[in-house]
Each structure stands twice: as C-alpha cells, then as structure tokens.
C-alpha positions in Angstrom: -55.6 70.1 2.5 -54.6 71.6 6.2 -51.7 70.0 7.6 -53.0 68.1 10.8 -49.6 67.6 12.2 -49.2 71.5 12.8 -50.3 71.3 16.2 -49.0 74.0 19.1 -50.4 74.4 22.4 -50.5 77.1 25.5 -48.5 76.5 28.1 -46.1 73.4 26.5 -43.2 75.2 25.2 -41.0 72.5 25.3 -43.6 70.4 23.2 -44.2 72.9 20.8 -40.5 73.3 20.1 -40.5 69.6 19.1 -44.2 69.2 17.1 -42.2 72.8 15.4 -39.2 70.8 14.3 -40.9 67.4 13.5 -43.5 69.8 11.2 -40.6 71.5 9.2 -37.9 68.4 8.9 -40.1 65.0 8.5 -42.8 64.8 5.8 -46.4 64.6 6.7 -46.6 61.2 5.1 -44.2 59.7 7.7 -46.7 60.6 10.4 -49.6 59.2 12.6 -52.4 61.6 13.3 -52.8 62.0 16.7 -54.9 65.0 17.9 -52.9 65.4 20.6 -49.3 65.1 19.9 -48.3 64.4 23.1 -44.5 64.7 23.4 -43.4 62.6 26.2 -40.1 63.1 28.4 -40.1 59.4 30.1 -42.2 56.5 30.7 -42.5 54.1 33.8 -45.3 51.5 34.0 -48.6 52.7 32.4 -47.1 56.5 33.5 -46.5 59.3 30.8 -44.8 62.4 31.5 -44.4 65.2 29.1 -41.7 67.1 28.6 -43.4 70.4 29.5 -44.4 68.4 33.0 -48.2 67.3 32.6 -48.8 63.6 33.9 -50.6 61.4 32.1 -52.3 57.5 32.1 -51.4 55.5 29.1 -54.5 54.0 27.8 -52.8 53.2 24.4 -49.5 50.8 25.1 -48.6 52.9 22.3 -50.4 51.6 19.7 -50.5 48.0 21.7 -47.0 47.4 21.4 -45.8 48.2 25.3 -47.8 45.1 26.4 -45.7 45.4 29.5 -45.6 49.2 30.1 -42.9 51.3 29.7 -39.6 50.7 31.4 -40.5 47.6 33.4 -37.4 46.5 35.2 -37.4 42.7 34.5 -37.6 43.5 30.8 -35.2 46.2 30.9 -32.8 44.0 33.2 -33.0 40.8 31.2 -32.9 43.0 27.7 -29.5 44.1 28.6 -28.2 41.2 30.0 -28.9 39.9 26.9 -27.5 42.6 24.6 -24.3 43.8 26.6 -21.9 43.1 24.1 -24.4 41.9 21.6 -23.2 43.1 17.6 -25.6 45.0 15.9 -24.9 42.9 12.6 -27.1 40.3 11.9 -26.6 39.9 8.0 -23.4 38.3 7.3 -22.7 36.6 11.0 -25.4 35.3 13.1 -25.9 35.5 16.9 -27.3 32.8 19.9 -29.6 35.1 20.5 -32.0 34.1 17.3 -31.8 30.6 18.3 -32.7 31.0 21.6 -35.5 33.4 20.6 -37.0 31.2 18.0 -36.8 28.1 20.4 -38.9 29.8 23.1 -41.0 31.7 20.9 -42.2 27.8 19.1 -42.6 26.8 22.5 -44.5 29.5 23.9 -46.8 29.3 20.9 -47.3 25.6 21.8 -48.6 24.2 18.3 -46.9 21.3 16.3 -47.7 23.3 13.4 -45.4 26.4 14.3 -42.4 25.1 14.0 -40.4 27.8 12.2 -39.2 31.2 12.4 -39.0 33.9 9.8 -38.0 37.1 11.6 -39.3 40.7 10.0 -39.0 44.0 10.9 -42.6 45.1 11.0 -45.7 43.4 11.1 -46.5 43.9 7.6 -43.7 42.5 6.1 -44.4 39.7 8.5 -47.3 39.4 6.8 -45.4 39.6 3.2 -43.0 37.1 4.1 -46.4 34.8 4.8 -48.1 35.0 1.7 -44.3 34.4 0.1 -43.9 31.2 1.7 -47.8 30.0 0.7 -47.0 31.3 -3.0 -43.5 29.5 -3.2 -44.8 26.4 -1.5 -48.6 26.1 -3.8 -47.0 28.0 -7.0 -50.0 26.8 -8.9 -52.2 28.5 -7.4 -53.0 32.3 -7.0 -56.2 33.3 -5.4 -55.6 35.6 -2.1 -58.7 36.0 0.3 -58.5 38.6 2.6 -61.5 39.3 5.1 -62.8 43.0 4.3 -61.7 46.1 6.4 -58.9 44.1 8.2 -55.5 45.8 8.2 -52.5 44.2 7.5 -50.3 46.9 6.2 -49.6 50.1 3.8 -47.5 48.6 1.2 -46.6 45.6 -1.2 -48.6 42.4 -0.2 -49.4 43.6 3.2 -51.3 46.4 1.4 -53.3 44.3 -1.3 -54.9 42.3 1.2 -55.9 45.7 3.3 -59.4 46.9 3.4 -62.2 46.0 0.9 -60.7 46.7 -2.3 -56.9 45.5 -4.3 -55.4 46.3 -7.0 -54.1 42.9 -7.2 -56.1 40.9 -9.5 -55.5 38.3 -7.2 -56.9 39.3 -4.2 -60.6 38.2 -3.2 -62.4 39.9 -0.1 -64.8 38.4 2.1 -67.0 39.6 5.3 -65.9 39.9 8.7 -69.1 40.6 11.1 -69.3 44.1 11.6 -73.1 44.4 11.9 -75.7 41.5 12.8 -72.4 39.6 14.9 -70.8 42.9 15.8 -69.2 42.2 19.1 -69.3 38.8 21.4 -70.0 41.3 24.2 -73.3 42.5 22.6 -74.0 39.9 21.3 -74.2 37.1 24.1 -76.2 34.4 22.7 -74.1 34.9 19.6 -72.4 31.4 19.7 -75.4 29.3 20.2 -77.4 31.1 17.1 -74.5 30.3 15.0 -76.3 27.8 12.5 -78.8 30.7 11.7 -75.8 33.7 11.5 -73.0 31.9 10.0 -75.3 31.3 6.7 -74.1 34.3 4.5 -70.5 33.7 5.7 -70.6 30.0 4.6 -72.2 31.0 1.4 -69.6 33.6 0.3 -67.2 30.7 0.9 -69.2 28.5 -0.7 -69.0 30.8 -3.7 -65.8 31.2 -3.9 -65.4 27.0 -3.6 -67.1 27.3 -6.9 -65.5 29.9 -8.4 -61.9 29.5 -8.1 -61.4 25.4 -6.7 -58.5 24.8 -7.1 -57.3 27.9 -7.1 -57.2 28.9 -4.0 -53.9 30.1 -2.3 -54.4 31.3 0.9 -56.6 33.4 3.3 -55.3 36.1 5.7 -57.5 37.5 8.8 -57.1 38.6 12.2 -58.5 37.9 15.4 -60.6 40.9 15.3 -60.7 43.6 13.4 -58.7 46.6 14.9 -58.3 49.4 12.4 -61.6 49.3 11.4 -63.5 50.4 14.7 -62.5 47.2 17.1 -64.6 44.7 15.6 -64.9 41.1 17.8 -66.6 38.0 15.7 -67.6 35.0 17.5 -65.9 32.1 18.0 -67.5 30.1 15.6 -66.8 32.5 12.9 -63.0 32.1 13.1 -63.6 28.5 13.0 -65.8 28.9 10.4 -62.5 30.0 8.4 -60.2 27.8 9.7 -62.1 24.9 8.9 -62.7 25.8 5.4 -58.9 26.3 4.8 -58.3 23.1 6.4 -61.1 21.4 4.2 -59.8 22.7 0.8 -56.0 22.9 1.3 -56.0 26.7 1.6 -52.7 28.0 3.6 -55.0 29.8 6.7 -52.8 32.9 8.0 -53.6 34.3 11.2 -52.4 38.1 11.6 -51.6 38.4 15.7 -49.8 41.4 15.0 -51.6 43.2 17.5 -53.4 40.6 19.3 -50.2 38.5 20.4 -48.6 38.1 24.1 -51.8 38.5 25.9 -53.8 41.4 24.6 -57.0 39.5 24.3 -57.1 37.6 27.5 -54.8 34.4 26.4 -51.3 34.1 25.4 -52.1 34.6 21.6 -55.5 34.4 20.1 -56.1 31.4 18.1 -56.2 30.0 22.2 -58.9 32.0 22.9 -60.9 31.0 19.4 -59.7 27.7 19.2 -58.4 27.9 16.0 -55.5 26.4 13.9 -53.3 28.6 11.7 -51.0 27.2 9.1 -49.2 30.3 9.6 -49.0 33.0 12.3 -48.2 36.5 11.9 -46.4 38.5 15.5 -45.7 41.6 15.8 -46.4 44.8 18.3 -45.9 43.3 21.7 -43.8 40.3 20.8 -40.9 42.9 21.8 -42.7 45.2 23.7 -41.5 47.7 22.1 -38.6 46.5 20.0 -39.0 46.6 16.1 -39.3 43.0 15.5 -42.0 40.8 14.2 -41.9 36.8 13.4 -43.4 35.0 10.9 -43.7 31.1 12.4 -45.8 28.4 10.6 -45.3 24.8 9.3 -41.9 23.7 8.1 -43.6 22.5 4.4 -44.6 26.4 4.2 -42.0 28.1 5.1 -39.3 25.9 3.8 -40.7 26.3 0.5 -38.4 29.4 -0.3 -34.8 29.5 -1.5 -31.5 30.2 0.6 -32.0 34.0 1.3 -35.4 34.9 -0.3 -36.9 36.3 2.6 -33.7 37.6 4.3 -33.5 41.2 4.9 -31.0 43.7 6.8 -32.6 43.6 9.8 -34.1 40.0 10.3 -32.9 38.2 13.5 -31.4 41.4 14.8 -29.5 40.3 18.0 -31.6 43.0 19.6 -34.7 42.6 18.5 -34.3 39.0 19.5 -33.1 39.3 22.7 -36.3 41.6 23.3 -37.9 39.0 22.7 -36.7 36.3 24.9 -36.6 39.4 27.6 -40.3 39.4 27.1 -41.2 36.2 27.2 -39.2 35.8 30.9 -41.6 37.9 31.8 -45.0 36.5 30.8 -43.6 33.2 32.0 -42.5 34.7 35.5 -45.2 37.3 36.5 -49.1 37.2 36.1 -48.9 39.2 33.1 -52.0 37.3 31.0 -54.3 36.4 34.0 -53.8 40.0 35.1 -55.1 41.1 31.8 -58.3 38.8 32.0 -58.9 40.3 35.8 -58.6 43.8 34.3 -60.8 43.1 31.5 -64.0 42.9 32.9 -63.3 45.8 35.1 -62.5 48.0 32.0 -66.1 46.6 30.6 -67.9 47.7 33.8 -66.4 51.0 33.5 -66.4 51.5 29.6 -69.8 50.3 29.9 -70.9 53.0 32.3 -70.1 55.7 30.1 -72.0 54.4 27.5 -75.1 54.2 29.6 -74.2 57.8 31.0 -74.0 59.6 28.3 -75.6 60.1 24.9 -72.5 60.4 22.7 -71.2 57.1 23.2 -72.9 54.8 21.1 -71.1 51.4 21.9 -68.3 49.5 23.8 -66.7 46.4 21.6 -63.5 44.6 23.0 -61.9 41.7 24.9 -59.1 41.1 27.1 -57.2 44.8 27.5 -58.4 46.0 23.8 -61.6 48.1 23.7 -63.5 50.2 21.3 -66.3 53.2 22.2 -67.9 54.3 19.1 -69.0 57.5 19.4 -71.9 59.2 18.5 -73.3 62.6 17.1 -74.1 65.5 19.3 -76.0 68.6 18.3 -74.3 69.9 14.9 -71.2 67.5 15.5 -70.5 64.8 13.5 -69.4 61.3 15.3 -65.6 62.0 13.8 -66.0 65.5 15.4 -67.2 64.3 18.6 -64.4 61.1 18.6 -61.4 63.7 18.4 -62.6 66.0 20.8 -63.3 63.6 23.2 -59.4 62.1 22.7 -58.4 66.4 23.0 -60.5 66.0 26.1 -58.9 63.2 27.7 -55.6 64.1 27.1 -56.7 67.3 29.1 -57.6 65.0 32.1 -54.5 62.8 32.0 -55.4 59.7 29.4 -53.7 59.4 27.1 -55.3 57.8 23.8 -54.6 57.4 20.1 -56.2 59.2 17.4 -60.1 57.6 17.0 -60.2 54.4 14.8 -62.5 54.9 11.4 -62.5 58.2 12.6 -65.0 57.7 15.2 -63.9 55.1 17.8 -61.6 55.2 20.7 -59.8 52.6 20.8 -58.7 51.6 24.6 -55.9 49.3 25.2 -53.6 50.0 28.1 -50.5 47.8 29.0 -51.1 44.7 30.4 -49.7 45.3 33.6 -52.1 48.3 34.3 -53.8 47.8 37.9 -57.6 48.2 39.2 -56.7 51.6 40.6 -55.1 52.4 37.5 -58.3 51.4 35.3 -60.2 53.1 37.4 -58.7 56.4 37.6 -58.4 56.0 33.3 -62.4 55.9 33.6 -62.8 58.4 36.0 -60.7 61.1 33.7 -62.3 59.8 30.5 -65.5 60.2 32.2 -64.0 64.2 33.2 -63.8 64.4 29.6 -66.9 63.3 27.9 -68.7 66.1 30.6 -67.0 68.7 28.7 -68.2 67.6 25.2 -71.8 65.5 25.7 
C-alpha cells in the first residue's frame, strides 16, 4: 500500500522539510490524509500562511474546530486572562475555572435537561462517557441504536456505534436519509411530505419496538451526517427520533461534536431542529481550538456513575476550561451566530453556481457555515479522483480545504467569522480550480 503522507512539493522547501520529518518520526496511522499537506507558519482570522510564504483562505476551520478563526484577539485576550497563573493539574486539586465553565456552558445550552457537566478530552470519549452514564443509570438494559454512516469516533464505544456495522453485539443501526430526504436544501417541500417519507423510518423503529421492548438503552445520532458526505435530514426526521426515545424511555444522545457554537446557523443544533436530547455530546468548536469536549445531560443520567468512574487525566483541565468560557465571551459579545446565518446563504448562492457551471459537481448539501459538493466523474476519472484533485487545485489558488469526505465530497466550512468578501473570494479561487480539472 503507498504511503499517502509522503508528500513533497516544488518550490516549498521549508514544507517539505517538515512533511520529511513528520514521514520518518510519526506513524502513518497517527495521520489525517490531506492531499495537500499544507504546513502553515501562522494563522490570523480565516488567513493561512505557509511557511514557505503562499497565502491561503481557510475554508476548513480546521476540521470545524476554529469556529472563531485563528488568533482572534478577544479569545486570545480573555484565554490568557484566564489562564495566567492557571496550574496545569486538574487531577488531584481542582480549579474555578471548571465551575465557571460548566455554569455558563448549562446556561448557554438553555435546557432544564442539561444540567450537568462531564468534561472529556475528545469528542469521542465525550461520546463514551454518554453511553456510560445511560448504561450505569438503565443497567437492565443493553440495546445501542446508532443511526448508520454517522461518526462518532475510532475507538471503544465511540467506535461501535460508527458506521453501519459493530462488533458489539449490542449495537443496532438504523437509517439516516441519505437518498429520497438527502438534503433540506434539495429537498424544499421535504417537511410538508413528511407523513409520506417518514414511513420506512417509523417502521424500522417500529421494528425494533418489537424486537427488543424493553430492551432498549439508548440511541446516538447527530444533527447531520458529516463524515459520510454532509448529509442534512429534515426537521421532522430528528423529531421523528427524539420522540420515539421520549415515548419508550430510550436515553436520546445528541452528538454536537461538530455541529456546536454556531456551525449550523443557531447556537447548537437541537435549536435549529427543535429537538430534546437527554444527553448532549460538545466538542470541536466548544474551545475553538482547545482539546476539550463536554458531556452535559440530566442529573438522573449522569449521576448514575460512581465517585471517579468517568474521571480521566485530563478532564476539567484549567485550560481547556478557560477556553471555553473565553469562547463563549465571545458568541455572547460579537455577532458570531447571526453572522454565520448571513454568510450562509451567500456560500449557497456561490456553491450553488459551480454546480450549475460545471459538469463535475454533482451536488451542494449544507446549512449554516457547513457545506458539502459531491463531485462527479469526468472523462476516465473517477469521482474520488476528481474530489482530490480539485482540493490539489484549490490549494493552488489559495483555499484551503480538507481531504474529500467518503472520498468524493468537499466538505466546506469556514470559521464563523469569515466575511462576504471573504466567501466570495473562497468561491472565486475554487471556481479557478475546478477550470483546471472539469
């Protein structure tokens, strides 16, 4: 198998040397395929510069976790107000700074329900920690739904409930709408033909009613699906879920790793959906940037567990928590979420444009600042072969994106605070690039 992480390019010497070291001193498993490998120098804003010079736009918030661009000076003044002097232990003394961080963080999520904090490291053992607290609190039952081609992590629990198949025995999938309800976008009158498309959904729940009764645990979804090609249901679907758990005592967890402060348009995304998780998973932009993630959901739930069960090193870091109180000055201060709704349908209009310009993209899914273009096949090139050259391509024209999603989607999600100009000039440069490939 060729080692995809063996990348060197003309003219970035400086870049090279580091790709070189990276290749010979970490392990290819430890690594992210990118195509580009872009080694960057600094970071202001939605601004990229490499270390060999070349400017480029961040259409990424690297991997939607700089939800408030790189460098942004209220965060980075409030973070170290916060942290001057703060310890770097966390395990056998505590700080104020987890207080205060789980206070604002239940009131910024604004639900009765939420009403405590388990702190993680990741988002995936975020998501561990949730299906803990619904197996300690229901230990008689055992039955683990998980909505197919979601991802929730690479390991442990995170990983059973990953994709379409487990190897826990446990662990039952059922379908997100990928096809017929692909996209709300595409599918405008999607929420008023909801009797008619939310039959085979209802009856997969409906068979697993009968099935398993009282058996089932818990269910674990996200907003919309991100791994898998950026994937948006309808409203009613979520609901469809969330009513169902509430109907047959099923702990309903929501994963907002990557959905959370703001990416789809609202605050978090149960808002937008109208929907009511026992437990919430947050990650990704919670920190913007910082390696924390929160597990918050009802008191019966998470209360279940005994005194340290879920503790680990690093949960309620004094740093990790004070990036997140940083953060949330911010949302609550600047326009942060209604700028990402304005910018939203202007990265449609654009996104959009290029699908009806040219022939290798086949479709735009996404809401708020998180968009999808599936590519398509051109000439002898397959839609994965078309999907990493057009992300080589960008790169080329100064954007900056991640490696294609299922292989064949660009995924588009720029920080938050990204302007009109800024949007535009990301299309204009993606559009540079697709000339060179269509």
């Amino acid at each position: 198998m060729s080692d995809l992480t063996a990348i060197r390019r003309d003219g970035e010497p400086r870049a090279n040397a580091t790709r070189d070291a990276l290749h010979r001193l970490v392990p290819r498993g430890h690594k992210t395929y990118t195509p580009t490998q872009l080694v960057v120098r600094r970071a202001t804003g939605c601004r990229l510069e490499a270390v060999d010079g070349a400017r480029l736009l961040d259409f990424s918030s690297g991997v939607l976790v700089a939800n408030l661009g790189h460098a942004h000076p209220e965060f980075e003044a409030r973070y170290a107000e916060l942290t001057q002097g703060a310890p770097r232990n966390c395990y056998n003394a505590v700080s104020p700074l987890e207080p205060e961080a789980a206070e604002r963080l239940i009131a910024s999520l604004d639900r009765p329900q939420l009403e405590r904090v388990m702190w993680a490291d990741s988002g995936s053992a975020g998501i561990i920690k949730a299906i803990w607290a619904a197996q300690h609190a229901r230990p008689d039952k055992r039955i683990i739904i998980a909505t197919r081609a979601g991802f929730h992590g690479k390991k442990g629990l995170a990983g059973d409930v990953t994709g379409e198949t487990s190897p826990n025995p446990n662990v039952r999938f059922i379908s997100f709408p990928t096809t017929e309800v692909d996209d709300i976008s595409l599918l405008p009158d999607a929420e008023s033909r909801a009797s008619e498309l939310a039959a085979p959904y209802i009856a997969e729940l409906d068979a697993l009613t009968a099935e398993h009764g009282n058996d089932l645990l818990t269910l674990v979804t996200e907003p919309y699906l991100g791994a898998a090609g950026s994937f948006h249901p309808p409203k009613w679907y979520l609901r469809l879920l969330s009513d169902w758990c509430a109907e047959n005592g099923v702990v309903f967890v929501l994963d907002e790793v990557q959905s959370c402060h703001g990416r789809t348009g609202e605050m978090y995304a149960y808002e937008r959906y109208g929907i009511e998780p026992d437990i919430v998973v947050l990650g990704k932009g919670l920190g913007n940037g910082a390696p924390i993630a929160a597990t918050v959901g009802r008191a019966e739930l998470l209360d279940s567990m005994e005194y340290g069960e879920a503790s680990d090193t690093y949960s309620g870091n004094p740093h990790g928590c004070a990036a997140v109180t940083a953060a949330l000055d911010v949302y609550e201060s600047q326009p942060i979420v209604a700028n990402c709704r304005a910018m939203s349908q202007r990265m449609q209009e654009g996104l959009s444009s290029l699908r009806d310009e040219f022939a290798c993209v086949a479709n735009v899914r996404g809401e708020g600042l998180v968009w999808g273009v599936e590519m398509a096949a051109v000439g002898d090139a397959s839609a994965d072969e078309v999907a990493t050259a057009a992300v080589l391509a960008c790169y080329h024209e100064g954007v900056h994106l991640l490696g294609p999603l299922a292989k064949k989607v660009l995924r588009v999600s720029p920080p938050l605070v990204v302007t009109a100009d800024e949007v535009d000039e990301g299309i204009d440069g993606m559009r540079r690039a697709l000339r060179t490939i269509a």
